[in-house]
One Martini backbone bead per residue (centre of mass of N, CA, C, O) as a GRO file, in nm:
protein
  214
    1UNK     BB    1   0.095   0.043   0.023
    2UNK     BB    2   0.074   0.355   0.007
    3UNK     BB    3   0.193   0.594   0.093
    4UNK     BB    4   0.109   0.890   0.291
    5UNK     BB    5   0.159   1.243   0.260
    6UNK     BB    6   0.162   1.533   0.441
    7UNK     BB    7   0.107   1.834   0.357
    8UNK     BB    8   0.340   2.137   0.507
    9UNK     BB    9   0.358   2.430   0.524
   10UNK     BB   10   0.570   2.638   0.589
   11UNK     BB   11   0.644   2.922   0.832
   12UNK     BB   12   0.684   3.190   0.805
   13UNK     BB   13   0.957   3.434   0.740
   14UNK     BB   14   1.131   3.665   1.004
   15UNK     BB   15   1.453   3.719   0.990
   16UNK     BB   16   1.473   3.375   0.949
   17UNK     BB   17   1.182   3.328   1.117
   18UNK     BB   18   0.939   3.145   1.238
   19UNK     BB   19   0.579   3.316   1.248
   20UNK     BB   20   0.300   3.288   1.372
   21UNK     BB   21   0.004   3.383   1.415
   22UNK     BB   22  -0.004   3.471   1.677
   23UNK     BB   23   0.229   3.686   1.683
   24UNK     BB   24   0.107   3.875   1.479
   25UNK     BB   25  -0.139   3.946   1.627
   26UNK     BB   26   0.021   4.102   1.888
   27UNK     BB   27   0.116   4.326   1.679
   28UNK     BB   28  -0.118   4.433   1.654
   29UNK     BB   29  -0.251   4.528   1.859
   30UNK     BB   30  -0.030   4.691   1.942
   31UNK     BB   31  -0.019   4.901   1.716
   32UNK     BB   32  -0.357   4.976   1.816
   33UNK     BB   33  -0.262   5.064   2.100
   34UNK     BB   34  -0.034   5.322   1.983
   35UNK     BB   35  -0.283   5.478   1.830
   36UNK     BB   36  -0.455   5.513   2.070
   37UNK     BB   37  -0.277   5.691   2.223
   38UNK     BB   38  -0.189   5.908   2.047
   39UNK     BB   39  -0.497   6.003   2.041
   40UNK     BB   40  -0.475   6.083   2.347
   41UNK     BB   41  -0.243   6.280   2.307
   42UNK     BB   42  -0.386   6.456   2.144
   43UNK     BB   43  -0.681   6.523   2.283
   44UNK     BB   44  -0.542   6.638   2.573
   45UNK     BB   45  -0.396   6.862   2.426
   46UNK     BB   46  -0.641   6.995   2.330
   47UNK     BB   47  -0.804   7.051   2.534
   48UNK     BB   48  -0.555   7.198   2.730
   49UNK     BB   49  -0.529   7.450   2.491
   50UNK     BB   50  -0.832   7.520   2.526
   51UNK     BB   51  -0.848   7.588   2.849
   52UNK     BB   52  -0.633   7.784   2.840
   53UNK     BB   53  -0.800   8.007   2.664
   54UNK     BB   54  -1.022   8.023   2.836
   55UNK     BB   55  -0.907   8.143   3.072
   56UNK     BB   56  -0.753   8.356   2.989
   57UNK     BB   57  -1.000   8.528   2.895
   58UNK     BB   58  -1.135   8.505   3.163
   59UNK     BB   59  -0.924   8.682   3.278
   60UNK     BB   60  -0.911   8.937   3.068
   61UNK     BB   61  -1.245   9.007   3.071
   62UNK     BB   62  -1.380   8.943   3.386
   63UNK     BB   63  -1.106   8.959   3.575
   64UNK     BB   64  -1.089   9.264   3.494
   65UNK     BB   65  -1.085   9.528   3.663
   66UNK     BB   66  -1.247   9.827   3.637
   67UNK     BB   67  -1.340  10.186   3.692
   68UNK     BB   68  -1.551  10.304   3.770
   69UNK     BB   69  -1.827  10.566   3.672
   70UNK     BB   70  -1.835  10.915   3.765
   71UNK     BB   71  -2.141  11.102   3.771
   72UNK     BB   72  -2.375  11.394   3.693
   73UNK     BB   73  -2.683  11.519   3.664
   74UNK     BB   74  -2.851  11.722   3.459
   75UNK     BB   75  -3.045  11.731   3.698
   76UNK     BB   76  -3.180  12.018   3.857
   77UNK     BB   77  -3.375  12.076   4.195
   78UNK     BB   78  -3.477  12.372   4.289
   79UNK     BB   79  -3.507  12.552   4.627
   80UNK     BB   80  -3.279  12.797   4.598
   81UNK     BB   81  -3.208  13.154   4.443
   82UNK     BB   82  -2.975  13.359   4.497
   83UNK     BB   83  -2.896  13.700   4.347
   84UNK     BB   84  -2.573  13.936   4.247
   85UNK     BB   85  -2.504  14.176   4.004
   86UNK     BB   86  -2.321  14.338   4.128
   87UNK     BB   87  -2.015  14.457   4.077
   88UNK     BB   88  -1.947  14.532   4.375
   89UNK     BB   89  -2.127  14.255   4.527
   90UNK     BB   90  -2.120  13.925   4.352
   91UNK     BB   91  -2.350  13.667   4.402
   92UNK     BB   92  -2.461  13.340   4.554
   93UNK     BB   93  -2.757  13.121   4.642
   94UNK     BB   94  -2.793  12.768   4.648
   95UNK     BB   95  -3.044  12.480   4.642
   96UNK     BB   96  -3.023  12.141   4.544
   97UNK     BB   97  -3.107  11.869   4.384
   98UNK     BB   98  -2.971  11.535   4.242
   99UNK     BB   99  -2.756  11.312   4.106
  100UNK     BB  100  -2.508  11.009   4.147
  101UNK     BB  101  -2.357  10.805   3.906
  102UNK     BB  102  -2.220  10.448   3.945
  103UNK     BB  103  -2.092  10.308   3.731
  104UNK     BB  104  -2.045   9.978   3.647
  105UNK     BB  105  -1.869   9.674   3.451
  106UNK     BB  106  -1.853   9.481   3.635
  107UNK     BB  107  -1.854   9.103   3.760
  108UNK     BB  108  -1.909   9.291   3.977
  109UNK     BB  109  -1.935   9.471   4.275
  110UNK     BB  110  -1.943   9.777   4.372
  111UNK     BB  111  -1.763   9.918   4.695
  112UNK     BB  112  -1.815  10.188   4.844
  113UNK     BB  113  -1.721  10.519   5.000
  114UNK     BB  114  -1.728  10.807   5.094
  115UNK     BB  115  -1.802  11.082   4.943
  116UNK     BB  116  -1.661  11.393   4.818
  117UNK     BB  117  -1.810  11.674   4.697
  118UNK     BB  118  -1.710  11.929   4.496
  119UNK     BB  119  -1.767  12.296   4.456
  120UNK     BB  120  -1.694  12.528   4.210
  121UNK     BB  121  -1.550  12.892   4.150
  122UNK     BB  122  -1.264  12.976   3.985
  123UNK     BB  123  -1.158  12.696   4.182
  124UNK     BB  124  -1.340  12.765   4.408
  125UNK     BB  125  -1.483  12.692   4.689
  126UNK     BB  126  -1.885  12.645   4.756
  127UNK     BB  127  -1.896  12.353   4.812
  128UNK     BB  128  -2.054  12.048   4.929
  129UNK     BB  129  -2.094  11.687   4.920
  130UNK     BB  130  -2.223  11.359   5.031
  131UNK     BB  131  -2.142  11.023   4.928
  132UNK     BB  132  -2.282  10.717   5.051
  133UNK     BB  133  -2.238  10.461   5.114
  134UNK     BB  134  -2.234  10.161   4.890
  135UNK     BB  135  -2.381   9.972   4.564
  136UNK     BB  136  -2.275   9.821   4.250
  137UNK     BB  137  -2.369   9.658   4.078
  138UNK     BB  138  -2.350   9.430   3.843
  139UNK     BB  139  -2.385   9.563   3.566
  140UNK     BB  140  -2.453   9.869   3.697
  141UNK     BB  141  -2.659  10.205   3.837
  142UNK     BB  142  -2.574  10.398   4.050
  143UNK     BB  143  -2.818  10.584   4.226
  144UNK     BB  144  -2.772  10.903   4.386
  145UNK     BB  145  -2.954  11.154   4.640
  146UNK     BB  146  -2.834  11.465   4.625
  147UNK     BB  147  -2.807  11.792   4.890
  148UNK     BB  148  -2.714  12.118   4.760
  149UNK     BB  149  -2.495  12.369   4.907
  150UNK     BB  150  -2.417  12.713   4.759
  151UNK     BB  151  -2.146  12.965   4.822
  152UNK     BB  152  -1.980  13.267   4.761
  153UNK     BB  153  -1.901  13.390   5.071
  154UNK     BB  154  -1.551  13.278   4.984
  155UNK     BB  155  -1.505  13.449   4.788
  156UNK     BB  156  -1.185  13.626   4.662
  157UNK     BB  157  -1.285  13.629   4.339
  158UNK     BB  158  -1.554  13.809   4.139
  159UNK     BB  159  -1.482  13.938   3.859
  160UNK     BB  160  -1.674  13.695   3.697
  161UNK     BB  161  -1.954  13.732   3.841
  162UNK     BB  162  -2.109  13.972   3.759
  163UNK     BB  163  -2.113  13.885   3.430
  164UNK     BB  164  -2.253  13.629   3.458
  165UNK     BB  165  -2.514  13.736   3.583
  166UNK     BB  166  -2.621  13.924   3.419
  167UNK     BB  167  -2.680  13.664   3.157
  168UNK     BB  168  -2.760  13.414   3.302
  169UNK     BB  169  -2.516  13.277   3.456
  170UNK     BB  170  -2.309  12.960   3.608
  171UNK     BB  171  -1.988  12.863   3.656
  172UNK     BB  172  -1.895  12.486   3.762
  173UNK     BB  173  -1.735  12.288   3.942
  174UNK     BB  174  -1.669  11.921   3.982
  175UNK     BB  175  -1.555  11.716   4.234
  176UNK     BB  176  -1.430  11.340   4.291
  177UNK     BB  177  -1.319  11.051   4.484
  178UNK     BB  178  -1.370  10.748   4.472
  179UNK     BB  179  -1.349  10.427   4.688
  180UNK     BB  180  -1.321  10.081   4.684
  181UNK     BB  181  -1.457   9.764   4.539
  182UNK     BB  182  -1.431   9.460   4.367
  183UNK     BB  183  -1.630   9.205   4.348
  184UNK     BB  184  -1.511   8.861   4.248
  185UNK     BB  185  -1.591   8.565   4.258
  186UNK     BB  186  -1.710   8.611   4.584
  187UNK     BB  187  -1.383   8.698   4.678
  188UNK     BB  188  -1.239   8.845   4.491
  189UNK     BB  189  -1.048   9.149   4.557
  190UNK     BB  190  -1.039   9.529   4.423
  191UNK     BB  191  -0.932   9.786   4.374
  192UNK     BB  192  -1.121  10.097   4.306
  193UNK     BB  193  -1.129  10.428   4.154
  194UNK     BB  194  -1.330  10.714   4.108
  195UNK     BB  195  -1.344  11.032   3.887
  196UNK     BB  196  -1.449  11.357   3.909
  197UNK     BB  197  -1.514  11.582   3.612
  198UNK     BB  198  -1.700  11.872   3.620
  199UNK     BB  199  -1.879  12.098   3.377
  200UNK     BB  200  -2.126  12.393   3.483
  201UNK     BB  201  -2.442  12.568   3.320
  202UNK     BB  202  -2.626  12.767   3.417
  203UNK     BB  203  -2.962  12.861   3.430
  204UNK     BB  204  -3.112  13.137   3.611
  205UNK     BB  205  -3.381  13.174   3.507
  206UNK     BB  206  -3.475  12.873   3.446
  207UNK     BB  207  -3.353  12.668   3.634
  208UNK     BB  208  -3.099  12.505   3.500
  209UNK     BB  209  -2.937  12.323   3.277
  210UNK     BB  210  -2.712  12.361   2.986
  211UNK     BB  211  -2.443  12.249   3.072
  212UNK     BB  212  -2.251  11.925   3.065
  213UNK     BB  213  -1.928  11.800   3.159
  214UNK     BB  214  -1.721  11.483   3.207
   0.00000   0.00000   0.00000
């Protein structure tokens, strides 16, 4: 009886020695494991300079404090008003009630502190007004109502005063610097102080403001 002889291929050569189907599968897996490593240190670093520019921005555009905008308003409510135009001795006297405006722009409450408006005329002080502590929310304007009272009578000076009174008019200065902090995210606080400087024209026929500019 013929011998049979079963033919049996032999297993391919890698680098002159003989490799498994085995051995094949472990170096796919391995290689299909190295790829997805490389694609998740691609993902991290990518999520990771995403985070970095958002925090970045947020840091630039929220978390940076501005000075709040301390303004007068052109509303003055006149209580009493006199006047003398002799050029002798040009004078006057009057109390009006106003509003002093504190816009926040901040991401934040701003809490301000006392503060004091001076009222000028030709440089010279001729009242005061006390602006009381309080709190400008989160991008919002605080309104303060004060009553001002303001007398010539220690003017040094009076030479435009009698002239000006004349015309029906009297040009009139304010300053005030406020003092206060801006609260962010809760705990974060920033100092910060708002300055105002505005010159006004009363119309004192018509007991007005004519123009406002701070």
């Amino acid at each position: 009886m013929a011998e049979k002889y079963q033919q049996i291929s032999p297993p391919a050569l890698v680098n002159g020695h003989a490799r498994s189907d085995v051995e094949s599968t472990n170096i796919d897996t391995k290689e299909l494991k190295r790829k997805k490593r490389i694609k998740l240190a691609i993902y991290i670093a990518i999520f990771t300079v995403s985070q970095i520019i958002v925090i970045t921005a947020f840091v630039l555009v929220v978390m940076r404090a501005k000075s709040p905008k301390l303004r007068l308003s052109d509303k003055f409510e006149f209580k009493t008003l006199t006047t003398n135009s002799s050029p002798s001795s040009p004078s006057f006297d009057m109390t009006f009630t106003t509003q002093v405006r504190v816009k926040n722009t901040n991401w934040g409450p701003y809490k301000f502190d006392n503060t004091t408006a001076t009222f000028t005329y030709d440089g010279e002080p001729v009242g005061e007004v006390v602006i009381p502590k309080g709190k400008a929310g989160m991008r919002s304007t605080k309104k303060v109502t004060v009553s001002v009272s303001l007398s010539s009578t220690n003017l040094r000076n009076t030479a435009k005063l009698g002239s000006e009174l004349n015309r029906g008019i009297l040009t009139l200065g304010s300053t005030a610097k406020m003092t206060g902090k801006v609260k962010l995210i809760f705990f974060m606080k920033k100092k910060k102080s708002a300055k105002m400087h505005c010159s006004i024209t009363l119309d004192l026929p018509n007991q007005t403001v004519r123009t406002l500019e701070c």
